[in-house]
N, C-alpha and C positions, 0 to 999 in steps of 0.2 A: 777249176783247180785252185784259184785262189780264194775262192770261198770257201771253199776246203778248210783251206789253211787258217784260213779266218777265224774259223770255228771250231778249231783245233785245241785254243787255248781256255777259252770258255768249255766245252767237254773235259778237259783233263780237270780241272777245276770241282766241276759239277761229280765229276766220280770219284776225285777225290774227298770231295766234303762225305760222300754216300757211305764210302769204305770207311771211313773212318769212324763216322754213327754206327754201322755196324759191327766194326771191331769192339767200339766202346759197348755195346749194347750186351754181346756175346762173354766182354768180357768181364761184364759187370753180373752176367749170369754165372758164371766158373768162380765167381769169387765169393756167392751166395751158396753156393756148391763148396768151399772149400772150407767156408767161417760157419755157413748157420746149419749145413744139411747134419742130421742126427736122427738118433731113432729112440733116443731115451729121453722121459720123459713128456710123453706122450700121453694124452687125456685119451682122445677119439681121434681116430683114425678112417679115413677113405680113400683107396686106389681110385684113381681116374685112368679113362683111357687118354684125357689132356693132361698132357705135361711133357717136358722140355725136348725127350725122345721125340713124340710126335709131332710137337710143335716144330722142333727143327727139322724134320722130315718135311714138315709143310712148308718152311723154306727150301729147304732144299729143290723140289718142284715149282715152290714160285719162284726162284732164281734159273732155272733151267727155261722154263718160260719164255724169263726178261732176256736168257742171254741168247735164247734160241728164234728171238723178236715174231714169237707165235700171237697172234692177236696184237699187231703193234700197225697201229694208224698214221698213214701215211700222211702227214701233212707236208704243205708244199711250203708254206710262208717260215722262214728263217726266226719269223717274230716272235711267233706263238709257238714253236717248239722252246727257244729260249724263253719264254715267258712262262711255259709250263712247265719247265725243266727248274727254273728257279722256284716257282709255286711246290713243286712237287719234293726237290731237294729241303726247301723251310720245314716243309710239314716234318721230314725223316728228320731234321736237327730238330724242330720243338719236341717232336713222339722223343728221341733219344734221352734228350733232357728232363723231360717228363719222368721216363722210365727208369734211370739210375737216381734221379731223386725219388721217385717211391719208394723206391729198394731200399735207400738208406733211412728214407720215414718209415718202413715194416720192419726192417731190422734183423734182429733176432728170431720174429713171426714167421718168416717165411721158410717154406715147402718146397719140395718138387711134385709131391701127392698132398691130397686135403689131411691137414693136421689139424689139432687144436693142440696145442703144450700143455703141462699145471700152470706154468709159469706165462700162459700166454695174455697178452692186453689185447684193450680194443684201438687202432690205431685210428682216429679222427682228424688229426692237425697234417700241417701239409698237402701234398697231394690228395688226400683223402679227405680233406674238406672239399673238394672240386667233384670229386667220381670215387665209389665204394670202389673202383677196380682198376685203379689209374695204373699198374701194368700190363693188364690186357689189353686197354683202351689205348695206352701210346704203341702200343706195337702196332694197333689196327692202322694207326691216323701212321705212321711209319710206312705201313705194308700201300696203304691209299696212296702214299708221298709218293712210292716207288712205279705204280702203274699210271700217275699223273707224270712223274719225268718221263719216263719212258712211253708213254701215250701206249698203254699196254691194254689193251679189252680183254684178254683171257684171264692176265694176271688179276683184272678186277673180279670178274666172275668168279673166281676161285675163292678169293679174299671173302666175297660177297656171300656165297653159295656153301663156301665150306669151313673158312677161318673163323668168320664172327659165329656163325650156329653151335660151336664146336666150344666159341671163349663163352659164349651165353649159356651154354649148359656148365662148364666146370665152374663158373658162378657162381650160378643156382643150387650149385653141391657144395660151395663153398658157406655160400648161405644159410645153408641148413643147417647146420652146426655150428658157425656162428651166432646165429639165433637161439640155439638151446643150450649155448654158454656164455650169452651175453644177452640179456634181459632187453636192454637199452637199444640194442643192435637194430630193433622195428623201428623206434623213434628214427636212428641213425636214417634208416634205408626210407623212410618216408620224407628225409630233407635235403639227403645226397644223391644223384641220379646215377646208374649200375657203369655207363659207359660216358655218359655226356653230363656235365656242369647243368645243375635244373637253375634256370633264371628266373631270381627271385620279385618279386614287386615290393614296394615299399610296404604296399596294405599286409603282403605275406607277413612281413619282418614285423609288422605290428602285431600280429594275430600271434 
């Protein structure tokens, strides 16, 4: 019982930090929705069946998961649940902070479907010197944070099996049309990697 109690105040903590990356996260979507969504304007256009409707559907499901502790690993040691609880809540605050700083390096650029604007740029500084996709890419390392606290093996598979296949294709459409409205955009995609930071060597940086 007193361990219990123990652990009581470190868990209020730990969900506390969660909820609050995800409010931030959610509400920095609604805000992208209220300032940049438009429909005039518009060069090229593509529905995807990715975007925010599904996306959030797919939370919805990996929160039912976590809170229904379907594929959740039983560990015995006090140590390494808090040890992955902290490891897994850092990742949801760095993916958060990732995330609403892209938002504000894309700007105006941003969609709920594949757009290109007249008026639209190619966004490279910031976040996007790191990853061509650094808001698909923090959500993932968020959605990892959340099956690593929670010591969740469904929620990963899901993540695994169905979230990133789903952020890899609306990408790759994304890409397409940036590519036949941005000349340069090959260069770009050949020195920034789609999901993960490419780690350069000095010989690269020479060359």
């Amino acid at each position: 019982m007193m361990e219990a109690l123990n652990q009581q105040p470190f868990n209020i903590i730990i969900q506390a930090i969660i909820s609050i990356c995800v409010l931030a996260l959610f509400l920095s979507v609604f805000i992208d929705f209220m300032i940049f969504s438009r429909s005039h304007h518009v060069q090229k256009e593509k529905k995807s069946i990715v975007e925010t409707g599904t996306m959030t559907f797919f939370f919805i499901v990996y929160y039912l998961i976590l809170a229904g502790k379907t594929g959740t690993i039983d560990i015995s040691s006090q140590l390494v649940k808090q040890l992955m609880a902290v490891l897994g809540t850092a990742m949801i605050m760095i993916g958060c902070a990732a995330n609403v700083a892209g938002r504000f390096n894309l700007g105006s650029n941003w969609a709920n479907h594949i757009k290109i604007y007249e008026e639209h740029t190619l966004v490279q500084g910031g976040m996007y010197r790191l990853v061509r996709h650094p808001l698909y890419a923090s959500i993932m390392l968020m959605l990892y944070g959340g099956c690593l606290a929670y010591r969740n093996i469904t929620a990963f598979t899901a993540v695994s099996l169905i979230f990133i296949p789903f952020m890899y294709y609306r990408a790759r459409q994304e890409e397409v049309l940036l590519l036949q409205r941005f000349p340069q955009y090959k260069k770009y995609m050949g020195q920034t990697g789609m999901f993960f930071p490419v780690i350069r060597t000095r010989k690269d940086d020479g060359e």
